[in-house]
C-alpha positions in Angstrom: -44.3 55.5 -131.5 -40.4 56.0 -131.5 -40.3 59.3 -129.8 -42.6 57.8 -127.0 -40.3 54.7 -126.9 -37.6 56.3 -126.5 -38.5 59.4 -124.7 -37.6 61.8 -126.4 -38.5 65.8 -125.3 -41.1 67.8 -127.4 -38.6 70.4 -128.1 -35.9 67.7 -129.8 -38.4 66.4 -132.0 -38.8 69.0 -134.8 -35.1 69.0 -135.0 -34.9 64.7 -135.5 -38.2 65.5 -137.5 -36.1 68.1 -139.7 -32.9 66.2 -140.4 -34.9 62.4 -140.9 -36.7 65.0 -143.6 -33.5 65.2 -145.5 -32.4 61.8 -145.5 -35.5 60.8 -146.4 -35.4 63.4 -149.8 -32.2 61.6 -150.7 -33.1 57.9 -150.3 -36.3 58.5 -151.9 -34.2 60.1 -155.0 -32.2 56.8 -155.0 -35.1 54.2 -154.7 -37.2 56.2 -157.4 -34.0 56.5 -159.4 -33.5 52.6 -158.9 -36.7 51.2 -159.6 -37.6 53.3 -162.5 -34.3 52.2 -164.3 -35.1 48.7 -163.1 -38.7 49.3 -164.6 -37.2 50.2 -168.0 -34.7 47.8 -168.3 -36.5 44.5 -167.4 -40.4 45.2 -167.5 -41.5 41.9 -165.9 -40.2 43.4 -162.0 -43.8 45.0 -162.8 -44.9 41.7 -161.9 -42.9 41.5 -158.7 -43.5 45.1 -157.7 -47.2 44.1 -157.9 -46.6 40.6 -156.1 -45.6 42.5 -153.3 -48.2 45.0 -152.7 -50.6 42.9 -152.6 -48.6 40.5 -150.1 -48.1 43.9 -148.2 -51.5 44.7 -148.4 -52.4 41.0 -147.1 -50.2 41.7 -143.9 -51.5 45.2 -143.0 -55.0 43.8 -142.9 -54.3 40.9 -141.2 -52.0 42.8 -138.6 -53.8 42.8 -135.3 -53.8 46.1 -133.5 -51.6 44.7 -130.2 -49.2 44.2 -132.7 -46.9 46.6 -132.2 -42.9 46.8 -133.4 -40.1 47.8 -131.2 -38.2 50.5 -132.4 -35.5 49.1 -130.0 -35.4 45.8 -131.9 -33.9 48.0 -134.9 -31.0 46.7 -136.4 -29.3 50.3 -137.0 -30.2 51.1 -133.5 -28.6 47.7 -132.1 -25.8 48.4 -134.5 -25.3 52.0 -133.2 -25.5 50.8 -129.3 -22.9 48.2 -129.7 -20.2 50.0 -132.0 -20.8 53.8 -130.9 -19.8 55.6 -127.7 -23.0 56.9 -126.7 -24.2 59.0 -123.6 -26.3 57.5 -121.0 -28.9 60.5 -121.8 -29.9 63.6 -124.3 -28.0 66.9 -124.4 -30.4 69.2 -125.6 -30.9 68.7 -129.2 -27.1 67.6 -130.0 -26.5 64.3 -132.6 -22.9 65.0 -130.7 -21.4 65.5 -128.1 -17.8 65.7 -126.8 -16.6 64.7 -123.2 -13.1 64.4 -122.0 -11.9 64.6 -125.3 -13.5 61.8 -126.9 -16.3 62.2 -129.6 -19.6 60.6 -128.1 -23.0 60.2 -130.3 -26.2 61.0 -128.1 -29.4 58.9 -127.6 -30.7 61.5 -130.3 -29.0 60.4 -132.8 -29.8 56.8 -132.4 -33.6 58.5 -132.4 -32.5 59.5 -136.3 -31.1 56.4 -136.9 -34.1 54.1 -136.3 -36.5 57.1 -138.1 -34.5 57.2 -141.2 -34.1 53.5 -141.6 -38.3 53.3 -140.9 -38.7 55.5 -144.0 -36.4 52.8 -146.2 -39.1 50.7 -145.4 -42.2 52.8 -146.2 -40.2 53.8 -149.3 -40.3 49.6 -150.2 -44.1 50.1 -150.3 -44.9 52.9 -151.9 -42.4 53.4 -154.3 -43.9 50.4 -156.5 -47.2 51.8 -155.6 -46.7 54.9 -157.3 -44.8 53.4 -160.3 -48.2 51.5 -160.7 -50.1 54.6 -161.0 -47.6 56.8 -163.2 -44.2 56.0 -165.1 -43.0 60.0 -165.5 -40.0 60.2 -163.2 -40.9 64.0 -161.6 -43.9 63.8 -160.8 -43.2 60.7 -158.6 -40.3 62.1 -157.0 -41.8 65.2 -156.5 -45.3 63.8 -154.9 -43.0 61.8 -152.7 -41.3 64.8 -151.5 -44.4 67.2 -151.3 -45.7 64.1 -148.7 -43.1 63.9 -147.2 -42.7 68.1 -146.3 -46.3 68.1 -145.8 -46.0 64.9 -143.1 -43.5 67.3 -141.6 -45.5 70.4 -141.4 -48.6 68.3 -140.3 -47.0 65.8 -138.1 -49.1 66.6 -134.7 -51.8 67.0 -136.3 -52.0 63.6 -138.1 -50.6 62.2 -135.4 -53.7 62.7 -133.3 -56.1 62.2 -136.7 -55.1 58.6 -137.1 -56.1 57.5 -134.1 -59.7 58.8 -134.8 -59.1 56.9 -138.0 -59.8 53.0 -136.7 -60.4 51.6 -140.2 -57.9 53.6 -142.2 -55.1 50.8 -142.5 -57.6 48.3 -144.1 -58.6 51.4 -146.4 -54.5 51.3 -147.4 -54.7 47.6 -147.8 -57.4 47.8 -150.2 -55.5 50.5 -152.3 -52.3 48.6 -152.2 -53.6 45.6 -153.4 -55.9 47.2 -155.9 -52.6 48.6 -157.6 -50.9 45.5 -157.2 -53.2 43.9 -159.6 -52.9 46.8 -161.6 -49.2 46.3 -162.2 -49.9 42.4 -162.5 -52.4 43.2 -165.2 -50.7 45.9 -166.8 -49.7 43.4 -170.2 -53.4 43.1 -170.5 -55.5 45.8 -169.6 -54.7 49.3 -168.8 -56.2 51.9 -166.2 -56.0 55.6 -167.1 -54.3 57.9 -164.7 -57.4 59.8 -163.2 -59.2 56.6 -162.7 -56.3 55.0 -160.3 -56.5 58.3 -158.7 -59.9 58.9 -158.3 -60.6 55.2 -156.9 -57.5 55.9 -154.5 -59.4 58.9 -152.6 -62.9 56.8 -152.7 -61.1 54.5 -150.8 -59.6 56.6 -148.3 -62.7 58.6 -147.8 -64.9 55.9 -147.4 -62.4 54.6 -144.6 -62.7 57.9 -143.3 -66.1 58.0 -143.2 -66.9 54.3 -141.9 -64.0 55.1 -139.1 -66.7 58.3 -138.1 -70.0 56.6 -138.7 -69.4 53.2 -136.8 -66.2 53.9 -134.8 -65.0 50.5 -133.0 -66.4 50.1 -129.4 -63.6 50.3 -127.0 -62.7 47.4 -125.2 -62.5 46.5 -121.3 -64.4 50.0 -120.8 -66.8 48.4 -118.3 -64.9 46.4 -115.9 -67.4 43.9 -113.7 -66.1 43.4 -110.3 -65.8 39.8 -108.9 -67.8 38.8 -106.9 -67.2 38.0 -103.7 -69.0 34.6 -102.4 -67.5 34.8 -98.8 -70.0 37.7 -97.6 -73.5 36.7 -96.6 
């Protein structure tokens, strides 16, 4: 949705892809880092990390499909236009450019801008999702970075496989607030690690599945002309 909103050339996107990789690697270290202390320090955030999966949960499955954000509504993109010199278009896969001297940022880098702040807000959610799973410290950083190459690598191809996937966000909804209870019910009851995982992949194959077996019919498809009451 960003590159198509802003346009941007088949052959740049790798390289934004690349780069909004490795700021991603870092902010993940430092949100993972953050709430894990926060975790240890004062145990009852459990109950707010939990609060707000399932309010995040609530809003994805509740979120109508025309509802779309505007990557140009983002506030690090508005920020960039109005405080840095920019170029009125791309040149070639350059962050930077420099014209008459002066040191101008390109379109493409306001492209990396809106991308990496987009993964501070996917790392909101599922940071306290996967602290609701598991509390060791590698193996949720390193199953956050593993995604997050493996989006990389299969970016065009899940790109095109979500579309074919109608009921796959109300699959996530139902995961996300499953663990949000989880970490709300933690003080009384606990689930063992293979069974939070296991009922995580039922849930995403049986989206899977319903999205093949009864796909959503497609809407305005047959288009019934007006008539016309003035011909006799």
């Amino acid at each position: 949705m960003i590159f198509s909103s802003f346009c941007v050339p088949s052959d740049y996107q790798h390289r934004v892809l690349f780069w909004g990789i490795i700021g991603a690697i870092v902010m993940r270290g430092v949100f993972i880092g953050s709430g894990w202390a926060i975790l240890n320090a004062l145990h009852w955030v459990i109950y707010i990390f939990g609060a707000f999966l399932i309010y995040t949960a609530l809003k994805i499955a509740t979120k109508k499909e025309e509802q779309e954000s505007d990557p140009r509504k983002n506030l690090l993109f508005r920020l960039g236009c109005k405080y840095l010199p920019v170029t009125d278009d791309y040149r070639g896969g350059k962050f930077f450019t420099k014209e008459n001297g002066r040191r101008l940022a390109t379109p493409l880098f306001l492209v990396l801008l809106v991308i990496e702040s987009t993964d501070v807000v996917f790392a909101v959610d599922s940071i306290p999702a996967i602290l609701s799973i598991t509390p060791d410290l590698f193996i949720i950083y390193t199953s956050n970075i593993f995604a997050i190459l493996g989006l990389r690598a299969l970016y065009f191809a899940i790109a095109g496989l979500t579309k074919k996937l109608a009921y796959l966000s109300y699959g996530l909804a139902a995961i996300l607030a499953l663990l949000g209870v989880k970490m709300i019910g933690s003080h009384w009851f606990e689930v063992p690690v293979p069974v939070s995982l296991g009922v995580v992949v039922g849930i995403l194959l049986l989206s899977a599945l319903a999205s093949r077996l009864w796909p959503p019919k497609k809407k305005g498809f047959f288009i019934e002309e007006p008539k016309d009451d003035t011909k006799s």
